[in-house]
C-alpha positions, 0 to 999 in steps of 0.5 A: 772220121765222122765227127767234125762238129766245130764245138767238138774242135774247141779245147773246152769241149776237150777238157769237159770230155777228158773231164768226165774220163778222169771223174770215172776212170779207175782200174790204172793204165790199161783201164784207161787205155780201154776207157779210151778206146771206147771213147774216141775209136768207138763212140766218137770216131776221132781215130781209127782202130790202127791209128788208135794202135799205133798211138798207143804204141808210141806212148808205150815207146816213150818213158812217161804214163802211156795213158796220159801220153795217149790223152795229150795226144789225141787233145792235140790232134783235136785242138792243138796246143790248147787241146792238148793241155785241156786233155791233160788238164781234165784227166789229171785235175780230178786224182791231183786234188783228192790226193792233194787233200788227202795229204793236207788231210794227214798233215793236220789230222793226222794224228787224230786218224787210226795208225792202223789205217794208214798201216792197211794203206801201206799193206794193199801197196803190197798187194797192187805192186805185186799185181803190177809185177805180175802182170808187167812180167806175163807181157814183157818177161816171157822168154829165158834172156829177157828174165835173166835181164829182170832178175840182175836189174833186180840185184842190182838196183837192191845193191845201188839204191839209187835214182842214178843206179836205176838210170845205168840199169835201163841204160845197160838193158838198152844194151843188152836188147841191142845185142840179143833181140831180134824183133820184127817189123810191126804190121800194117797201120793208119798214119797218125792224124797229126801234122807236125814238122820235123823242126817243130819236134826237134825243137821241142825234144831238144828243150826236153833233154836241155832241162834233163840236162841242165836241171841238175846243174842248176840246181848244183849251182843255185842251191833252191827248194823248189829247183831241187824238186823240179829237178828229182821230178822232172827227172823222174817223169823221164825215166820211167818206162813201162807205166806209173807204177814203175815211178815209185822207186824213182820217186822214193829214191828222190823223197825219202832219203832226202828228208823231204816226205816220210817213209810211212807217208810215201807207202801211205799215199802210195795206197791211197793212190790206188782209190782214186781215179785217173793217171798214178803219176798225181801221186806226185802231186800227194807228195809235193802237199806232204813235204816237210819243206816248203813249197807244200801244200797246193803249192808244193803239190802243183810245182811237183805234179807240172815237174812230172807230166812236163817230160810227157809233153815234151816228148809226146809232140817231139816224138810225133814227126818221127815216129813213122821212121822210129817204128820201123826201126828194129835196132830201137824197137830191141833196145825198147825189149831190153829196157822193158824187162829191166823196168821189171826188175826196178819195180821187182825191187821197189816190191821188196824195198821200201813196199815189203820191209815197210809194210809187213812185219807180222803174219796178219800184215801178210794174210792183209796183202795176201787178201788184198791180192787176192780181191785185185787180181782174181775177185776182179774188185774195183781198186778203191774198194779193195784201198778202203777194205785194207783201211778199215781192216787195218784198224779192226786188226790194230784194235783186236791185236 
C-alpha cells in the first residue's frame, strides 16, 4: 500500500472519492466493480489484486448490491465506521436523488408527460432484464443440474407469486446445492485489510437477523405505515442474491399487490433506473417518493432506500471476522451454488411477470424490446442512452400508431 496520506484517511476524502464514482458510474454491478478496481487497486493502491478479489468474493457471497457491499467495505478498511457511511453515502446519493425527482416528477406532471414515453420506459425493462437473465445464466447455469434448478425455481415462483415463495425457492436451492455440488478450494489469496473481532461481527450479525426477524412481528403487532415499508424493504435487501437486478420481483411482490406504488409506475421507474449512474438498489428510493401512501415523497423515499442498504452493512462488517473460515468451507460455498442458480430463476420469472405481460402487448412493443436488447447487449451502447432512445421511440410510436 503506497498511499497513506492522512487526508486520504479522513471520511470526507472518502465520500468526495466514491462521490465522483457515483456521478459517473453507469453500466451496473460489474461496471462498477471495474470502475473500482481501477480506482482502488490500480490508481490509488489501497488494496492488492487478491485482497480486491477476495472482497469482491465476499460481497457476492452475501445477499445484498455486491457493489455497494465492496464500497462500504473498502470506506471501512479506510476510515472506520464513518468511512464506511461516507463511501455508501457519495456512491448512492447521487442515482437516489435523480430517482427520488423523477418520481416527484411523474406524480405531479405526470399526466402532462407523453403515455408513450413511460410505455418505452416499460418496454427497455424488457430489454435490460432479458440482458441481466443471460448473462447471470452464462456465469452461474453453465451445467445440466445447476439449469434443472433455474427452470423449477422458475415455475415455481410463476405458481406462488410471492415474496415467501421466493425465500422457500432459495432456501430449497440451498439445499439442493449441499446435496449435488461439489465445489473446490478457492486459490491463493492477500488477507483482507480489516481488523475486526469475532464479537464485534457477532454483534452486528446477530442485530441483522434480530430486525429480519423481528420487523415482521412488529409490524403484526403495531399495525404502521412506515413499519410496514422498513419491513418489506429490509426484507428485501436481505434476500437478494446474485445482483440489484434480482430485487425487482422481491420488491413488486412487496408494492404492487399491497396498493402501495402502480404496476405501470413500478416497471416505469424500473427503466428509468437503467439511466442513471450508481448501484440499482435506489430504485427504492424511487419507489418510497411514488407511494400512494404516506410517507412519500423525500420522506418516503429516504425511509425506503435506509431500509434496503442497511442489511448491507450489517452483513458486510458482520461477515468480515469470519470470512476466511467461510471461504474455505465447501459445504457453504455448494449452498451459495444452489442458491446462485435459482436467483436465475426468480429473475427469469420477474422477466415474464410483471416485466413482459406489463409491457408488451403489440408486435412494435416487442420490435421496441428486440432494439433496445440489441443496443445493450451487442451495439454495447451506454444503458441511458439506449433508456432515452425507448422513451423517445415510445412516443413517436404512440403518436404515428
Amino acid at each position: 500500500m503506497t498511499d497513506t496520506t492522512k487526508s486520504d484517511h479522513s471520511p470526507w476524502a472518502v465520500f468526495l472519492i466514491f462521490l465522483r464514482l457515483g456521478l459517473t458510474s453507469f453500466g451496473g454491478p460489474i461496471a462498477h466493480l471495474g470502475y473500482f478496481h481501477d480506482e482502488f487497486v490500480t490508481r490509488r493502491q489501497w488494496l492488492t489484486e487478491r485482497s480486491y478479489a477476495d472482497l469482491v468474493a465476499l460481497c457476492q457471497f452475501l445477499p445484498g448490491p455486491a457493489s455497494s457491499q465492496v464500497g462500504i467495505a473498502i470506506g471501512l478498511s479506510r476510515s472506520g465506521y464513518a468511512g464506511a457511511l461516507a463511501a455508501w453515502a457519495g456512491f448512492t446519493l447521487p442515482s437516489a436523488i435523480a430517482l427520488i425527482l423523477f418520481a416527484l416528477g411523474m406524480a405531479n406532471y405526470g399526466d402532462a408527460m407523453p403515455a408513450g414515453v413511460l410505455h418505452g420506459l416499460k418496454v427497455v425493462a424488457v430489454a435490460v432484464v432479458a440482458q441481466a437473465v443471460w448473462g447471470m445464466a452464462r456465469n452461474l447455469c453453465p451445467d445440466a443440474p445447476r439449469i434443472t434448478v433455474m427452470a423449477a425455481a422458475t415455475c415455481f415462483v410463476l405458481l406462488v407469486p410471492s415474496a415467501w415463495g421466493q425465500v422457500g425457492v432459495i432456501a430449497i436451492a440451498g439445499g439442493i446445492g449441499l446435496l449435488l455440488f461439489k465445489p473446490q478450494q478457492g486459490a491463493a489469496h492477500d488477507p483482507l485489510p480489516i481488523a475486526m473481532r469475532r464479537r464485534v461481527g457477532l454483534f452486528w450479525l446477530t442485530l441483522f437477523f434480530a430486525l429480519l426477524i423481528g420487523l415482521p412481528l412488529l409490524t403484526a403487532m403495531f399495525p404502521n405505515q412506515t413499519l410496514a415499508m422498513v419491513d418489506a424493504f429490509y426484507r428485501a435487501g436481505s434476500l437478494v442474491f446474485g445482483g440489484g437486478h434480482v430485487v425487482l420481483p422481491l420488491l413488486q411482490a412487496e408494492v404492487v399487490p399491497s396498493g402501495w406504488v402502480s404496476n405501470d409506475a413500478f416497471l416505469a421507474g424500473y427503466g428509468a433506473a437503467q439511466a442513471v449512474p450508481g448501484p440499482l438498489f435506489t430504485f427504492a428510493a424511487f419507489l418510497g417518493a411514488s407511494m400512494n401512501q404516506t410517507p412519500s415523497g423525500w420522506l418516503g423515499g429516504l425511509v425506503c432506500m435506509l431500509a434496503i442498504f442497511a442489511p448491507s452493512f450489517l452483513l458486510v462488517v458482520g461477515a468480515l471476522p469470519f470470512w476466511e473460515r467461510l471461504r474455505r468451507n465447501t459445504r457453504t460455498q455448494a449452498a451459495l451454488l444452489g442458491i446462485n442458480a435459482a436467483v436465475v430463476g426468480l429473475l427469469l420469472a420477474a422477466l415474464y411477470q410483471p416485466v413482459w405481460t406489463s409491457a408488451v402487448h403489440a408486435p412494435q412493443d416487442f420490435g421496441l424490446a428486440l432494439v433496445a436488447l440489441v443496443s445493450l447487449m451487442f451495439w454495447k451502447l451506454p444503458p441511458w442512452l439506449v433508456v432515452v432512445g425507448s422513451g423517445i421511440a415510445g412516443w413517436l410510436l404512440s403518436v404515428t400508431l
